[in-house]
C-alpha positions in Angstrom: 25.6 -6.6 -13.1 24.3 -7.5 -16.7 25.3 -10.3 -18.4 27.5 -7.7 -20.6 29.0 -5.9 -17.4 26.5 -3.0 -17.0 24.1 -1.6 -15.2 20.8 -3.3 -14.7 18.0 -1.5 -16.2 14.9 -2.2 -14.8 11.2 -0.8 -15.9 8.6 0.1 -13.1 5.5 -0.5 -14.3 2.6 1.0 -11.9 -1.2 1.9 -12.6 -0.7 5.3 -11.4 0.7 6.7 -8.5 -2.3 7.3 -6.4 -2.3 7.6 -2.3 -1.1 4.4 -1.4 1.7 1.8 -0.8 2.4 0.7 -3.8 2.7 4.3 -5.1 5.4 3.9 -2.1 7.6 1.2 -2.8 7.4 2.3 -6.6 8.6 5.6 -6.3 11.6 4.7 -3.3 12.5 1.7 -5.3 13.1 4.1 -8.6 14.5 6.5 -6.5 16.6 4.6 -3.7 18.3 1.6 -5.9 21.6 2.3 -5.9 22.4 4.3 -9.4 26.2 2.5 -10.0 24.6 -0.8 -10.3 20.8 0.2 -11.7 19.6 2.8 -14.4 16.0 2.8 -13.4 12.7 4.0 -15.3 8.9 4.6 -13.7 6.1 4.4 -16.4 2.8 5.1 -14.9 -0.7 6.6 -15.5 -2.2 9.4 -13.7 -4.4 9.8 -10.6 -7.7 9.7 -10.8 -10.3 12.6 -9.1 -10.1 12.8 -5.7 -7.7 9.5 -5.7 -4.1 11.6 -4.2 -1.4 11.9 -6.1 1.6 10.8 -4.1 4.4 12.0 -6.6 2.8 15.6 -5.2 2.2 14.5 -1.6 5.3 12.4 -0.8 7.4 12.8 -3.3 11.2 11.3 -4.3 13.8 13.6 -5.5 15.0 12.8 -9.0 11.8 10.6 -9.5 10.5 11.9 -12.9 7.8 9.8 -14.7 7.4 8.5 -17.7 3.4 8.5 -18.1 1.3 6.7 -20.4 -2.3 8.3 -19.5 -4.1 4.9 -21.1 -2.5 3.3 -18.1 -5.4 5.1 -15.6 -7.6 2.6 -13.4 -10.8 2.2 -15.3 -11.0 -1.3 -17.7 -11.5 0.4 -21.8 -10.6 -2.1 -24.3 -9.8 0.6 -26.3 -7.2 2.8 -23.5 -5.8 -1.0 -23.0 -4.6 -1.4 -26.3 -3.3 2.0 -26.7 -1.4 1.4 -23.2 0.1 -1.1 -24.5 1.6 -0.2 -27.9 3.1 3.1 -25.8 4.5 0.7 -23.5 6.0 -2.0 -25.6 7.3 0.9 -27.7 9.0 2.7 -24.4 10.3 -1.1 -23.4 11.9 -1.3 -27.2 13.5 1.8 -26.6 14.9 1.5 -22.9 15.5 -2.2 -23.6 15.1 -3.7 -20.0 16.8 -6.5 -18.2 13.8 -6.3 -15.6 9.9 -5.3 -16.2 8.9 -4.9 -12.4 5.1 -4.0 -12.5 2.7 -3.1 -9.7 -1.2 -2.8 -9.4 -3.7 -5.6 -11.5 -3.8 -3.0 -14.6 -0.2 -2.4 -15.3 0.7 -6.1 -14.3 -1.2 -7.3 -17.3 -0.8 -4.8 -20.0 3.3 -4.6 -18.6 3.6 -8.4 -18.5 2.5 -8.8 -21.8 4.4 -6.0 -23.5 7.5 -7.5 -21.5 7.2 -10.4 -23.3 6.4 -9.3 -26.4 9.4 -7.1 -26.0 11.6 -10.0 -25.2 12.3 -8.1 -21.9 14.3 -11.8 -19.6 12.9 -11.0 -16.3 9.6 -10.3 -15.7 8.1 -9.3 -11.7 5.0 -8.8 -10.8 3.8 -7.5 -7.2 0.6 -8.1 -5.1 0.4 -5.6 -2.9 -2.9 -7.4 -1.9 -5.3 -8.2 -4.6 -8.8 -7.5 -6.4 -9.5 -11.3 -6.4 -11.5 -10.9 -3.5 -14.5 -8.4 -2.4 -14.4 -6.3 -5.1 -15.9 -7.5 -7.8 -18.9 -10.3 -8.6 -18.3 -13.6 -7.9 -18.0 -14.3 -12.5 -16.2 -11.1 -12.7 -12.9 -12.3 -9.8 -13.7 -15.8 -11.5 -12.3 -14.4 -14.8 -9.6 -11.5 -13.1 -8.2 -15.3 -11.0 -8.1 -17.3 -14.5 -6.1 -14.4 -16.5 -3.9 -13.8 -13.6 -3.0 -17.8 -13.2 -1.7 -17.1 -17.2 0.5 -14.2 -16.6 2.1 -15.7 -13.5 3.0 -18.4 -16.0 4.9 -15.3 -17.3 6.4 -13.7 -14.5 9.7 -14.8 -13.4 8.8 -14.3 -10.0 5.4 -13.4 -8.5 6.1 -11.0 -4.9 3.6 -11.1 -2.4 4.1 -8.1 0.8 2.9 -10.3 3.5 2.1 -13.8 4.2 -1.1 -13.5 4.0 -0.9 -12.7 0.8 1.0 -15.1 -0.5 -1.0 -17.8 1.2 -4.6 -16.5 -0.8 -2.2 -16.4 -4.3 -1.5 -19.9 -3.6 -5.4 -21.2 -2.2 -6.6 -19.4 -6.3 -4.0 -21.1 -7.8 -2.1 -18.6 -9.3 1.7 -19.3 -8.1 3.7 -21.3 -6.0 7.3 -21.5 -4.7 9.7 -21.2 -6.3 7.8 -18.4 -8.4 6.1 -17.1 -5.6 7.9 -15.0 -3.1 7.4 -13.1 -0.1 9.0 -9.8 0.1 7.5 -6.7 3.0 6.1 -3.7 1.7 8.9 -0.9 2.8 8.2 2.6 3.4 10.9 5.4 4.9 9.6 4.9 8.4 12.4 6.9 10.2 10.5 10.7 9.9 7.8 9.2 12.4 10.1 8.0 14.9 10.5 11.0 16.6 7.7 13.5 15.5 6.8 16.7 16.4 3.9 16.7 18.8 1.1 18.7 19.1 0.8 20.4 15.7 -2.6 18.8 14.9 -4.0 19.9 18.3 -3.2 23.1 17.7 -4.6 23.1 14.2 -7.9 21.8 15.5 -8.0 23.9 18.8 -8.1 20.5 21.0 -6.4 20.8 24.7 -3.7 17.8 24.8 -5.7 15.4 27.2 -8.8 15.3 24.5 -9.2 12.2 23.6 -8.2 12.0 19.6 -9.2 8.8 17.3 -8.1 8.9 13.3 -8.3 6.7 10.5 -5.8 7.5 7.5 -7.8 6.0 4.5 -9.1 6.6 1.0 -12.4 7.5 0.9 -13.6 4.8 -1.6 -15.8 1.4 0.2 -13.6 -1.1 0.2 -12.4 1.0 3.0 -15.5 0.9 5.1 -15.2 4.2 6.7 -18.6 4.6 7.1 -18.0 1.5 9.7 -15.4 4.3 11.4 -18.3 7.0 11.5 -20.8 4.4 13.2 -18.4 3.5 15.8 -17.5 7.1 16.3 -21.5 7.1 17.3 -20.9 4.8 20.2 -17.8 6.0 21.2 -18.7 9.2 21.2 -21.9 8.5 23.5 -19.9 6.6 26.1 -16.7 9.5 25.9 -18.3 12.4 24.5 -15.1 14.4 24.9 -13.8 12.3 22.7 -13.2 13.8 18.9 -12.2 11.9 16.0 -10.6 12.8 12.2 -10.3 11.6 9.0 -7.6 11.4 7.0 -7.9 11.2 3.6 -10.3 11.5 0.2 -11.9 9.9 -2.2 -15.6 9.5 -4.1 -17.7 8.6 -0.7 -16.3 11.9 1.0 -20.1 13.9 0.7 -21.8 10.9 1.1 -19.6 10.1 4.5 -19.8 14.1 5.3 -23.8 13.3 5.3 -23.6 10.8 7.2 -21.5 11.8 9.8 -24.0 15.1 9.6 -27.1 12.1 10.4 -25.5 10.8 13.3 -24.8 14.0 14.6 -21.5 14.3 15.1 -20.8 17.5 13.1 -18.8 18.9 16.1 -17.0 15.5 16.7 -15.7 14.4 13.1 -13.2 16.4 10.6 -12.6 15.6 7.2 -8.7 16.8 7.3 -8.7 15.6 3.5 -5.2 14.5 1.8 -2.3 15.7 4.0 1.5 15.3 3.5 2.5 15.9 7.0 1.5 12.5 8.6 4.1 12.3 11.1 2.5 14.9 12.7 -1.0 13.9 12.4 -0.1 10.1 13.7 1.5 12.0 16.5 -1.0 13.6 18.1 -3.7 10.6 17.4 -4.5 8.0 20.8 -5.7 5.9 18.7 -5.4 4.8 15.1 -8.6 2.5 13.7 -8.7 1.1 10.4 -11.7 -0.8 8.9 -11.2 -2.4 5.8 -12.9 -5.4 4.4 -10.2 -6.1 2.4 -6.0 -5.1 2.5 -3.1 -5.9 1.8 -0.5 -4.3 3.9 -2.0 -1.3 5.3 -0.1 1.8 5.4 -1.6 3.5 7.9 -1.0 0.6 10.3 2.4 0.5 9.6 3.0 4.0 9.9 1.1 4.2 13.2 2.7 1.8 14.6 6.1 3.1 13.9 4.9 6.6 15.5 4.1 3.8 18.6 0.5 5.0 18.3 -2.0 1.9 19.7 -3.9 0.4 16.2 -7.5 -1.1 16.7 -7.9 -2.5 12.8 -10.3 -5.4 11.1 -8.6 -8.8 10.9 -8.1 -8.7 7.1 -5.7 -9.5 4.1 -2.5 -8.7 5.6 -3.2 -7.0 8.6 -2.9 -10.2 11.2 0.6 -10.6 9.6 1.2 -7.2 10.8 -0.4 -7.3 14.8 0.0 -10.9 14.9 -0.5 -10.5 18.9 -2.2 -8.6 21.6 0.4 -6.9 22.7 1.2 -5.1 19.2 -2.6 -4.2 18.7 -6.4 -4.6 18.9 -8.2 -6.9 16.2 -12.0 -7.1 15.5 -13.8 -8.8 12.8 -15.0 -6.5 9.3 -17.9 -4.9 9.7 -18.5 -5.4 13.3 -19.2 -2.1 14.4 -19.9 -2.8 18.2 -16.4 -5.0 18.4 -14.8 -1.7 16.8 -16.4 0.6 19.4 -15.3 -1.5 22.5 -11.4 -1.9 21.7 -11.4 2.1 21.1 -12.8 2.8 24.5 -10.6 0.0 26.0 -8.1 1.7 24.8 -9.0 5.5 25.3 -9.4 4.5 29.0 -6.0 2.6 29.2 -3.0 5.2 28.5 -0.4 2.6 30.2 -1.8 -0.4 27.4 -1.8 2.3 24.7 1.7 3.5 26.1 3.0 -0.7 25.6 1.2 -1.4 22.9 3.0 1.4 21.1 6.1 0.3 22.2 5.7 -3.6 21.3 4.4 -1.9 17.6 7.5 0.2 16.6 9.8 -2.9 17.4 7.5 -4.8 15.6 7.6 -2.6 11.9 11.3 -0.9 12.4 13.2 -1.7 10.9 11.3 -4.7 9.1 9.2 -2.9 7.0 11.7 0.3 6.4 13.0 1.6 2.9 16.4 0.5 3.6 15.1 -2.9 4.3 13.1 -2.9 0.9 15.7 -1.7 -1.1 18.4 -4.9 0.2 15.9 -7.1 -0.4 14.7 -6.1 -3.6 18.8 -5.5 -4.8 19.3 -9.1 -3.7 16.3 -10.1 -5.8 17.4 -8.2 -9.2 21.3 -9.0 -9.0 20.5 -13.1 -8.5 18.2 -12.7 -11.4 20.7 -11.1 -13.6 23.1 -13.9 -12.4 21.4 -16.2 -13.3 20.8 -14.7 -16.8 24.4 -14.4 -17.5 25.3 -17.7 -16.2 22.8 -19.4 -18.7 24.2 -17.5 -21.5 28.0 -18.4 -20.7 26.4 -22.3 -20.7 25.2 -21.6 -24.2 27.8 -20.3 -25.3 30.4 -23.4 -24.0 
C-alpha cells in the first residue's frame, strides 16, 4: 500500500507495443497486478509497418492504452520533446507512486518526465539492450554514457536474465543494489497441452514430414537470412524436410528473394504474423533461432514450454535459458554450417528431441510463467512503497 493507505499507482511506460516480450510483460503486468492493491496505467506509442502489434495479436482483456504517437521507435529531436511534454503532462495528472518503463526510447523520455514529475520510484527494464551490435561503435559509445546517467535515476535497474545483468554491469551502467535480476514472464500454460496437427493440415504436410520453424521479426539483428542458408544444407541432406517462418518485418521480400535464389520455393513459407502459436510450436521438430544479439528470446521460451527441441545462437540471454545439453542445441552467431548440423542431429534423433523437450518445459515452467512475473514484480513494488512510507513516518518523528 501507499504511504497514505491506497492503492499503488504505477505508470507503464513502453516504446510501443510491437511483437515481442516486452510488449508481453507490459501488457500482463497492466493487466494481471492485482487491481485491490494497484490502479495501473500503459502509455505507449504505436507499432511501426510491418513491426506486429501485439495489443491486436495477443491481447489482455481490460488493457486499454494510453498512446502518445511521438513515443514511436525512430530517434526525432523534435517527436522526443513532444513525447515528453504529453508524458510529463499524463504523469501530473495520474500522479504515480511508480514510473515502470520498458524499451531504450521510453526509458529515457519516461525517466526523465518521472523525475521532473516528482514521480518517488522510478524502474527501468532491459529486456536486453541496443548497447551492443546495433549501432556504430561512437553511436553505443554515446547510447552507454546517457544510459549510465539515467540509471543514476532509476530506483532500481531490472535486468530478465543473467546475462544481462552481467553486460549492464561490464558498461558500467548499474550495480547491486540498483541492479536486479528479475525473468521475463509470459502466460506459458496455453502451450502446455496444444492442439496438434493444425499447421500440418494448413500446409498439406503428412505428420512424419520433417518440420523446422523460426518465430522471429523479420528485421537483421535477427539473422534469418542465416535460417534460410542453413535451410540450404538441411534441405540437401533431408530433402523431405520443409521449414516456415514465422513472423514479419522490413527484410521479408528481400528474405522471400532469397529464399527464391537458393531454391527452396517449395521448402520455405513465410506464415507472416500469427496469433495461434501454440499450434504452430506444436506441430514444429525443431525450433532454430539465430540472432546475433537477444535478450530473452521468446520464441525459445515458448518452444521449450511446448517441449519442442531448440537449436539457437549462443547469445545475450539465451545460454541463461539452455544452460546445458540436455535442454538444447547451441552454436555460435553466424555459423551457418554449426546451425545446419545440430538441425539434422536432431531431425534424425526423435528419442533426443523427445528428452530434450522434456528437460526444456521443466526448465521454463513455471520459472518464466505470468504468475511467476506478476509475484515477483508485486514483491518489488509493495517493498518500494514501504520503504517510501517508512522514510516519511522518520521525517515526520
Amino acid at each position: 500500500m501507499t504511504p497514505d493507505g491506497g492503492r499503488i499507482r504505477v505508470a507503464r511506460v513502453i516504446t510501443r507495443l510491437n511483437v515481442g516480450g516486452p510488449a508481453i510483460q507490459a501488457m500482463l503486468l497492466t493487466h494481471r497486478l492485482d487491481q485491490s492493491r494497484y490502479e495501473t496505467m500503459l502509455v505507449c506509442g504505436r507499432p511501426g509497418p510491418h513491426e506486429g502489434d501485439m495489443l491486436e495479436l495477443r491481447g489482455e482483456s481490460g488493457v486499454i492504452p494510453v498512446y502518445v504517437p511521438q513515443l514511436g521507435r525512430g530517434i526525432s529531436p523534435l517527436d522526443d520533446i513532444r513525447a515528453f511534454g504529453s508524458l510529463l503532462r499524463i504523469l501530473r495528472t495520474f500522479r504515480p507512486h511508480v514510473v515502470h518503463t520498458h524499451l531504450a526510447k521510453a526509458g529515457v523520455v519516461g525517466r526523465l518526465a518521472a523525475r521532473l514529475a516528482g514521480v518517488p520510484i522510478v524502474i527501468h527494464t532491459f529486456h536486453g539492450n541496443v548497447l551492443r551490435g546495433y549501432f556504430s561503435g561512437a553511436r553505443s559509445g554515446i547510447f552507454r554514457l546517457v544510459e549510465r546517467v539515467l540509471a543514476l535515476m532509476s530506483t532500481r535497474i531490472i535486468a530478465i536474465s543473467p546475462r544481462v545483468a552481467s553486460e549492464l554491469r561490464e558498461m558500467g551502467i548499474a550495480a547491486a543494489p540498483r541492479l536486479i535480476e528479475i525473468p521475463l514472464g509470459l502466460d506459458l500454460e496455453p502451450f502446455l497441452d496444444p492442439p496438434r496437427g493444425l499447421l500440418r493440415g494448413e500446409l498439406g504436410l503428412p505428420a512424419a514430414t520433417p518440420l523446422v520453424g523460426i518465430v522471429a521479426r523479420l528485421v537483421p539483428i535477427k539473422d534469418v537470412r542465416l535460417f534460410l542458408d542453413a535451410a540450404r544444407i538441411v534441405a540437401t541432406a533431408r530433402p523431405a524436410t520443409r521449414f516456415v517462418i514465422v513472423g514479419d518485418g522490413e527484410l521479408r521480400d528481400e528474405l522471400a528473394a532469397h529464399a527464391r535464389d537458393l531454391g527452396l520455393d517449395e521448402a520455405v513459407r513465410f506464415l507472416g504474423w500469427r496469433a495461434d502459436l501454440p499450434a504452430i510450436y506444436a506441430d514444429l521438430d525443431v525450433l532454430a533461432l539465430t540472432s546475433r544479439n537477444e535478450g530473452t528470446p521468446v520464441s525459445v521460451i515458448e518452444a521449450l514450454a511446448s517441449a519442442r527441441a531448440v537449436v539457437a545462437t549462443a547469445v545475450g540471454g539465451v545460454p541463461d535459458l539452455i544452460d546445458r545439453p540436455e535442454r538444447g542445441l547451441l552454436v555460435p552467431p553466424g555459423d551457418v554450417a554449426a546451425l545446419a548440423a545440430a538441425i539434422v542431429g536432431l531431425l534424425d534423433d526423435p528419442e533426443r528431441r523427445a528428452r530434450i523437450g522434456a528437460a526444456g518445459r521443466d526448465a521454463v515452467f513455471p520459472e518464466y510463467d505470468a504468475s511467476t512475473l506478476v509475484r515477483r514484480i508485486d514483491v518489488l513494488y509493495r517493498g518500494l512503497a514501504g520503504s517510501i512510507r517508512g522514510s516519511m513516518v522518520r521525517n515526520r518523528s
